[in-house]
VEXNUGU-628045 format. One line per 4 residues: number of its first residue (from 1); their letters; for each residue x negated, z negated, y negated of C-alpha. Coordinates in steps of 0.5 Angstrom, whole numbers, plus 500, padded with zeros to 3 digits. Example, Ala and Ser with C-alpha at 12.3 -4.5 7.8 and 13.67 -1.06 7.14 Angstrom:
// residues 2
1> as> 475 484 509 | 473 486 502
***
This chain:
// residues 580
1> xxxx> 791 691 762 | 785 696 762 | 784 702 764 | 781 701 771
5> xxxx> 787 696 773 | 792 702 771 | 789 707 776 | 790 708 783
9> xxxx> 784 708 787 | 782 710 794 | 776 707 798 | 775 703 791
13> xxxx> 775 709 787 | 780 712 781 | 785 717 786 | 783 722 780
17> xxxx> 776 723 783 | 779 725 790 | 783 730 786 | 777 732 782
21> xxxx> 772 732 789 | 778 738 792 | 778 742 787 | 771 743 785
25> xxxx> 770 742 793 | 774 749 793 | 773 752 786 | 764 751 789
29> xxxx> 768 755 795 | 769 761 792 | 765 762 786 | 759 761 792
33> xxxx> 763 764 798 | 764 770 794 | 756 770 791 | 753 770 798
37> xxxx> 756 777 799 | 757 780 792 | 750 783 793 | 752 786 800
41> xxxx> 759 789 797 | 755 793 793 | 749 796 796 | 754 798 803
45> xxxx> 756 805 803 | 763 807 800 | 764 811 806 | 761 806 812
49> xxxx> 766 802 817 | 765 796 812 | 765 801 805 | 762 797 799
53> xxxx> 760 801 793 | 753 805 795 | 750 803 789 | 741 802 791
57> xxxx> 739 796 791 | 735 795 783 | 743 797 781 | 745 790 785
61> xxxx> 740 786 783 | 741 788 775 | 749 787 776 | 747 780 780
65> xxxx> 742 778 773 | 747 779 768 | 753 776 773 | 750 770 774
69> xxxx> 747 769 767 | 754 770 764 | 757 765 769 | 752 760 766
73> xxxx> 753 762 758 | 759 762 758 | 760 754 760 | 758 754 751
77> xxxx> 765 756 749 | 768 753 755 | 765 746 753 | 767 748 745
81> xxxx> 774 750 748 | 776 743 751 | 772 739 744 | 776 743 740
85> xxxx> 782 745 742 | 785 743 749 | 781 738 752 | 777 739 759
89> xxxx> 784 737 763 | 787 743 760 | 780 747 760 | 780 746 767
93> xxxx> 787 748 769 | 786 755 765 | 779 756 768 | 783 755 775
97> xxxx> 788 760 773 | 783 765 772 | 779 763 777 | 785 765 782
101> xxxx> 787 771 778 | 780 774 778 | 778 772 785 | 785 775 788
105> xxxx> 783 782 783 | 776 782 786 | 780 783 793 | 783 791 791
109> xxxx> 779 796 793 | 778 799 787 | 772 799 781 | 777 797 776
113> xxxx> 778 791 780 | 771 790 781 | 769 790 774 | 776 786 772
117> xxxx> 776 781 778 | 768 778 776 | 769 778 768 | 775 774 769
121> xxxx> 771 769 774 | 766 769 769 | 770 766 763 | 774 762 770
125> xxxx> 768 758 771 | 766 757 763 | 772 754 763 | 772 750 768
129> xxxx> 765 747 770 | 763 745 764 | 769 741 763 | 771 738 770
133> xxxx> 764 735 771 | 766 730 764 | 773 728 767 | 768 725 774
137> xxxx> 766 720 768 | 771 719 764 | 775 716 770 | 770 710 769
141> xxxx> 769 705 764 | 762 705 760 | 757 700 764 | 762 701 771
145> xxxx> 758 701 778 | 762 705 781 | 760 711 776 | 754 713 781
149> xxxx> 757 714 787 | 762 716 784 | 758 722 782 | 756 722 789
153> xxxx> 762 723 792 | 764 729 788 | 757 732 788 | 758 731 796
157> xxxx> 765 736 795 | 761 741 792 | 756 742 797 | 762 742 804
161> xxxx> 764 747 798 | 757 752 798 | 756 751 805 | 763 753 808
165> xxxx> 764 758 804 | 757 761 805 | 758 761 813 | 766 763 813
169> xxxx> 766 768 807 | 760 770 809 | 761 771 816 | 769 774 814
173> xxxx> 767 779 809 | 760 783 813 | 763 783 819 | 771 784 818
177> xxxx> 772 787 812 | 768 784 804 | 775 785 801 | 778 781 806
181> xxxx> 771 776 805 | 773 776 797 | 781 774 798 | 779 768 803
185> xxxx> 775 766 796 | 780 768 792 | 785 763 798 | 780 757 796
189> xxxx> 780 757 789 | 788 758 791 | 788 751 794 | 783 748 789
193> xxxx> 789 750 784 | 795 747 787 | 791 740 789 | 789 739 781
197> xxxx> 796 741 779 | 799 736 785 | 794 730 783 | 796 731 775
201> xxxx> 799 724 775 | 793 721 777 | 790 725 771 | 793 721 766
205> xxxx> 787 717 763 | 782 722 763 | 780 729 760 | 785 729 755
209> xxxx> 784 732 747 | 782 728 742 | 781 731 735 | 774 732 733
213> xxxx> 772 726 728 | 766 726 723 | 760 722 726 | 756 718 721
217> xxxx> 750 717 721 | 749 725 724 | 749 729 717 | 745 735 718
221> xxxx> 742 737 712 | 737 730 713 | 730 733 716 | 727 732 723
225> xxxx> 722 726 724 | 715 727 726 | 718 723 733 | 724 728 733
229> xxxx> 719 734 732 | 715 731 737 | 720 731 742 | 723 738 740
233> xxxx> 715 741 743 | 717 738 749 | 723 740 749 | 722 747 749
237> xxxx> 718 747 754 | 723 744 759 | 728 750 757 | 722 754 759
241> xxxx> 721 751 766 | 728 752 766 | 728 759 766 | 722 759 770
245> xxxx> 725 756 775 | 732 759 776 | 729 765 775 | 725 764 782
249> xxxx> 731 760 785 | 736 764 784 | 733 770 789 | 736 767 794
253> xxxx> 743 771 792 | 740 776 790 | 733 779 794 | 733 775 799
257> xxxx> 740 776 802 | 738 783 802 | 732 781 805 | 734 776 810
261> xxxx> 739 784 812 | 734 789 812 | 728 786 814 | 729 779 817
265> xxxx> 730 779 825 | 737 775 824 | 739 776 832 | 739 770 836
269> xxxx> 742 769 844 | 743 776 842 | 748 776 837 | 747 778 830
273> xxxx> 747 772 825 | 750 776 818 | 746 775 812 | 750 773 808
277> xxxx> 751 766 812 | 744 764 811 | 746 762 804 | 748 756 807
281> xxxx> 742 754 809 | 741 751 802 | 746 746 802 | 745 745 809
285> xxxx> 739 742 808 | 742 738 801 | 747 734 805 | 741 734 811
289> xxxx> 735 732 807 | 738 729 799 | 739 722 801 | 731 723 803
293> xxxx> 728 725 797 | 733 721 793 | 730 715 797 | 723 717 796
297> xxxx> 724 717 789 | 727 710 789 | 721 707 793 | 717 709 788
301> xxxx> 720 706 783 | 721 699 786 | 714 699 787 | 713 700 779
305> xxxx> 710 708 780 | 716 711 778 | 715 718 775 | 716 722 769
309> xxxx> 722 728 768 | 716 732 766 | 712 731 773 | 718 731 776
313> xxxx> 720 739 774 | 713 741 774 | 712 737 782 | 720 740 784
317> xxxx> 718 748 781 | 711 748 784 | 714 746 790 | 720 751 790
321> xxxx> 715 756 788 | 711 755 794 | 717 758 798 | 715 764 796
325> xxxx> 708 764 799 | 712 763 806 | 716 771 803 | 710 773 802
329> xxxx> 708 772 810 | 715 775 811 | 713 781 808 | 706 782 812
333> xxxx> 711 780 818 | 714 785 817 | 708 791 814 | 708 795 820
337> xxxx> 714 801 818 | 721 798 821 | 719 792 823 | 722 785 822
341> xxxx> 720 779 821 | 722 773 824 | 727 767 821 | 723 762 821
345> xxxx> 720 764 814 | 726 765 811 | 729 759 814 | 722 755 813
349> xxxx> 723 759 805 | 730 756 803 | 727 749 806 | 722 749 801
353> xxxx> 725 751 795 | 731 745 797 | 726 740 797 | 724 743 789
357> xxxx> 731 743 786 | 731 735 789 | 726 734 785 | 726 738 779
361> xxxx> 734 739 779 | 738 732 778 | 733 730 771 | 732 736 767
365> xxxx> 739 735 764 | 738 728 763 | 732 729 760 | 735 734 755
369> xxxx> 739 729 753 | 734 724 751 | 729 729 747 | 734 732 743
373> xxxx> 736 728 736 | 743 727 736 | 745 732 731 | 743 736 735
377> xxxx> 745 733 742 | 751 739 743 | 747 745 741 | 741 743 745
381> xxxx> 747 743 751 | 748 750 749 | 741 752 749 | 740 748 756
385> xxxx> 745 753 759 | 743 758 756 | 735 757 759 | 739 757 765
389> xxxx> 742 763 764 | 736 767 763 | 733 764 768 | 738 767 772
393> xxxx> 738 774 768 | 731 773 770 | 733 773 777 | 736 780 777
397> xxxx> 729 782 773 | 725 780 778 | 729 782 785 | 730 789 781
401> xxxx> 723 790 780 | 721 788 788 | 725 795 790 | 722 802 790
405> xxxx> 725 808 785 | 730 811 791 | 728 819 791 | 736 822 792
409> xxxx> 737 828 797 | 742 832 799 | 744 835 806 | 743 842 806
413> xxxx> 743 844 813 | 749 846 818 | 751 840 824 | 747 844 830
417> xxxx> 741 843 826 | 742 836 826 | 743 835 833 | 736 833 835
421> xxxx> 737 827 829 | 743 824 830 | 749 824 835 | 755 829 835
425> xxxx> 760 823 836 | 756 820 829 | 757 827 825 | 764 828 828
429> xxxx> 767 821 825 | 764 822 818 | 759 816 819 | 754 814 815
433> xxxx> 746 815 819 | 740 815 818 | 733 818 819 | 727 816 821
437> xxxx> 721 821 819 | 714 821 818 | 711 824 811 | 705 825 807
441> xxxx> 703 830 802 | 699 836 805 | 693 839 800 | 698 845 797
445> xxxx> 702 839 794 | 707 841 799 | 712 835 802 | 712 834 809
449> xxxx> 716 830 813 | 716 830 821 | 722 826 825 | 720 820 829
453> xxxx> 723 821 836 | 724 828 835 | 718 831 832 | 722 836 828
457> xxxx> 721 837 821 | 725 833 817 | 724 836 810 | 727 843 811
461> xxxx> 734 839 812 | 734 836 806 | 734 839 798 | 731 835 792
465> xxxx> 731 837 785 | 725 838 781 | 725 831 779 | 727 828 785
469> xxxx> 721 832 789 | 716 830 783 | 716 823 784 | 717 823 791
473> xxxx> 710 827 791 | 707 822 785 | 708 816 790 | 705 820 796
477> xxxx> 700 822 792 | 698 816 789 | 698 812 796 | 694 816 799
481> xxxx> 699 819 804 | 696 824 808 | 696 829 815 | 691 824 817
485> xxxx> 693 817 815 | 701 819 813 | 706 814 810 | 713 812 814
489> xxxx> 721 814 810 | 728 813 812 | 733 817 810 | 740 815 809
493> xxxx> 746 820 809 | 753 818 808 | 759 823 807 | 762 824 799
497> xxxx> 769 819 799 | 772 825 796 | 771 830 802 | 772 824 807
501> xxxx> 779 824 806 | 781 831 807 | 782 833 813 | 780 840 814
505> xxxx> 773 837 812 | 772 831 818 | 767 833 822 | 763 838 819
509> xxxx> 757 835 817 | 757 837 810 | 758 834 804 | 752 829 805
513> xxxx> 747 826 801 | 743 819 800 | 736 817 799 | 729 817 801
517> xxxx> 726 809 801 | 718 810 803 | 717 804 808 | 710 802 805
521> xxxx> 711 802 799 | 717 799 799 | 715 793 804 | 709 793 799
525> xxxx> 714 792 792 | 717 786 795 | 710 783 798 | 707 783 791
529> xxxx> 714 780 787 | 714 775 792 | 707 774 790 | 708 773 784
533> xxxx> 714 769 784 | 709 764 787 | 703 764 783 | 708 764 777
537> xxxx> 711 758 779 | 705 755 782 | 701 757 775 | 706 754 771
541> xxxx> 708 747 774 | 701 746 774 | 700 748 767 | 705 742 765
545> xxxx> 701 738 771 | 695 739 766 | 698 737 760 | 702 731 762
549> xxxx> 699 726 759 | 699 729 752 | 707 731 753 | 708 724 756
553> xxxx> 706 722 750 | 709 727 745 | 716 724 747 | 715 717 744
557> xxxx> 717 713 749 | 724 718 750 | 724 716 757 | 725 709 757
561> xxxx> 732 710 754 | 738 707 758 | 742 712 760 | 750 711 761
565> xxxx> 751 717 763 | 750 720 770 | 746 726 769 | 740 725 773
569> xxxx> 746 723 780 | 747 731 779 | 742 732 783 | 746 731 789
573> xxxx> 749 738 786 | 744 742 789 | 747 747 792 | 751 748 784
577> xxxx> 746 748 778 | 750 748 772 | 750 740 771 | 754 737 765
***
């Protein structure tokens, strides 16, 4: 009896599959509802209605760099783990317990949690995804029909997954509580736990550990042939697109859900859209737009066009890169100082940048796999999760690069001196507030800086130190801001969390301190990286384009390869980019 006839199925599919497709379903719920608010957490005062940390926005986006790129790096030992001591069925049952240990830490509210919660989410999803894709393939025989749409459904799971998540997590995190958002994703990973450790009957067949055998034929210490050179050239700049893709990509959880808060115009009918359920825009547009793209791809296939993986990465990234033109329209939307531009570029951004990863995405792997020379096949594996890895790294980089340095200040003034700034009912609750001014450098070198609605000075209330006011004036100096052409700044003040809590201390209007964000220059940060994120990834898909036909030649016919796996169906994956 084979191994097909043992199982069990379901809609003509191994039951294990559905077991597979509600596990990743939920583990993609909270891994992606818990990213589409992470950012927001962090940069939210520690003392407003909805406290997160109060770091700026440069510190959220080097965080968001490093988290990501280690989510993906870690899916090297995560893979080693499960080859060479557990297997993937009992990689993925670790990774889920640490999975559901971090995302239940990340809901206390304290910084040692914080730190805890995300290290063992990184290590949770290192151990499982890497492994649980494999398992999707071990439940079929080699040569197996049904493998194809196999993947399917489970891809399908993992982007139901990334869409709710970002709408429910997103919506309950911003505007009931983020700690209450990071539970809701720790209560998902919960219930992708229980449905893996329930279906583990129907497992039996698949993911379990076999000891490593020597290979014949793969001794390492026998030298590279020109073809295998060759194809090592190509390789590396496939690991280069890579990087520049993911590092374009993955400002949508980063820069552009700060953005998509602080600049876009998210009301509709009157309510609010929070930002953070725009990121389920791009799996909307996945489940909306896949079967499209797929389907194009396939016709040209039938009438003997079919295009290379090289074109495919290079078309998907340029594609995918001029969604940043469209941020940059955004930002000149919003150029007059504290306007917002309208959603449709945002929208229209995330549209493009979809239609990119279907095409770039659901190949790159498969590619891989067909240059690298078989001794190689696992270290190249690595280095496919690694590039992925620092193109999230890059990600950060970048996004940290479109903010401003901050100026920090400190409230010098008494609460009567506020009064023509800010409400009474705002300083009596402790509430965090902001102030709008104007401010330019007189020819003295001297700072001013008059309130928007009040015409008062602003600057008097405010203490600098040395530091802080000399960099304060290098900008305003170096812009240009002057009496007759000045530039615009907000202020934002929040009370010390210490002197919060004490009693005697509510209401006083003292103990404040925050930042000083020129508008202009700011707004001018932003255009400029969204700009080069565009040109770079235009540029560069180009560059490849340019080249095609040599590269093409340097793989030696790689892509002609039979595959009997199904990396390039991982495409439907999209909302998720660490395909195995």
């Amino acid at each position: 009896m084979t191994q097909m006839q043992k199982q069990e199925t379901i809609l003509g599919h191994p039951k294990g599959l559905f077991i597979l497709f509600f596990t990743e379903m939920w583990e993609r719920f909270s891994y992606y509802g818990m990213r589409a608010i992470l950012v927001l957490y962090i940069v939210s005062s520690p003392t407003g209605a909805n406290p997160g940390l109060g770091w700026t926005n440069a510190e959220s986006l080097s965080l968001y760099g490093w988290y990501t790129m280690l989510v993906y790096v870690m899916s090297i030992p995560g893979g080693i783990l499960a080859d060479r001591l557990l297997g993937q069925k009992k990689a993925v049952m670790v990774g889920g317990l640490l999975l559901c240990a971090g995302h239940g830490i990340l809901a206390i509210t304290s910084l040692w949690a914080f730190y805890t919660g995300l290290a063992l989410i990184i290590l949770g999803v290192g151990a499982l995804k890497p492994n649980i894709s494999t398992m999707v393939g071990g439940l079929y025989p080699a040569g197996d029909i049904r493998r194809d749409k196999g993947f399917t459904i489970f891809y399908i799971g993992i982007n139901i997954g990334a869409f709710l998540s970002s709408l429910i997590v997103g919506y309950v995190g911003e505007k009931i509580g983020w700690h209450y958002g990071f539970g809701l994703a720790g209560i998902g990973m919960l219930l992708g736990q229980v449905v893996y450790m329930w279906g583990q009957k129907y497992l039996t067949t698949v993911g379990n550990y076999i000891p490593t055998a020597k290979v014949e034929g793969t001794n390492k210490s026998v030298p590279l042939t020109k073809i295998e050179k060759d194809r090592m050239i190509v390789m590396l700049l496939s690991f280069l697109i890579i990087i520049v893709f993911w590092g374009a990509f993955e400002q949508a959880g980063g820069l552009m859900n700060l953005y998509a808060k602080e600049k876009i115009n998210r009301v509709i009918l009157g309510w609010e859209i929070p930002a953070s359920v725009f990121q389920s825009v791009n799996a909307f547009f996945i489940i909306t737009c896949g079967t499209a793209v797929a389907a194009f791809w396939a016709g040209r296939r039938l009438k003997n066009k079919e295009e290379s993986a090289i074109f495919k990465m290079a078309l998907g990234t340029m594609i995918m890169g001029s969604g940043f033109f469209l941020m940059t329209a955004a930002s000149m939307d919003a150029a007059e100082p504290y306007s917002k531009a309208g959603l449709y570029w945002l929208i229209g951004a995330y549209f493009l940048h979809t239609i990119g990863e279907l095409c770039a995405s659901p190949v790159a792997l498969s590619f891989i796999t067909k240059l690298a020379p078989v001794k190689y096949a696992s270290i190249m594996m690595g280095v496919y999760f690694a590039a992925t890895g620092l193109g999230n790294k890059l990600a950060g980089s970048l996004g940290e690069a479109a903010q401003s340095e901050p100026v920090k200040v400190e409230l010098i003034a008494e609460k009567p001196a506020l009064q023509p700034f800010v409400a009474d009912s705002v300083i009596n609750k402790d509430d965090d507030f902001s102030i709008r001014s104007t401010v330019y450098l007189t020819e003295n070198n001297e700072i001013h800086m008059i309130g928007m609605e009040s015409q008062q000075d602003v600057r008097g209330l405010l203490k600098m130190d040395d530091k802080n006011r000399e960099h304060l004036a290098e900008i305003l100096n170096t812009e240009g801001a002057t009496q007759e052409k000045p530039y615009h700044a907000t202020v934002r003040l929040s009370k010390d969390p210490d002197k919060k809590k004490v009693e005697e201390n509510k209401g006083d209007g003292k103990d404040y301190s925050g930042q000083i964000i020129v508008e202009e220059v700011q707004t001018k940060a932003e255009f400029n990286i969204f700009t080069f994120i565009a040109l770079l990834t235009i540029g560069f898909g180009g560059l490849l384009l340019l080249f095609l036909k040599k590269l093409k030649r340097l793989t030696h016919g790689a892509e002609d390869i039979t595959d009997s796996h199904h990396e390039e169906q991982e495409g439907f994956e999209i909302a998720d980019k660490e395909n195995t």
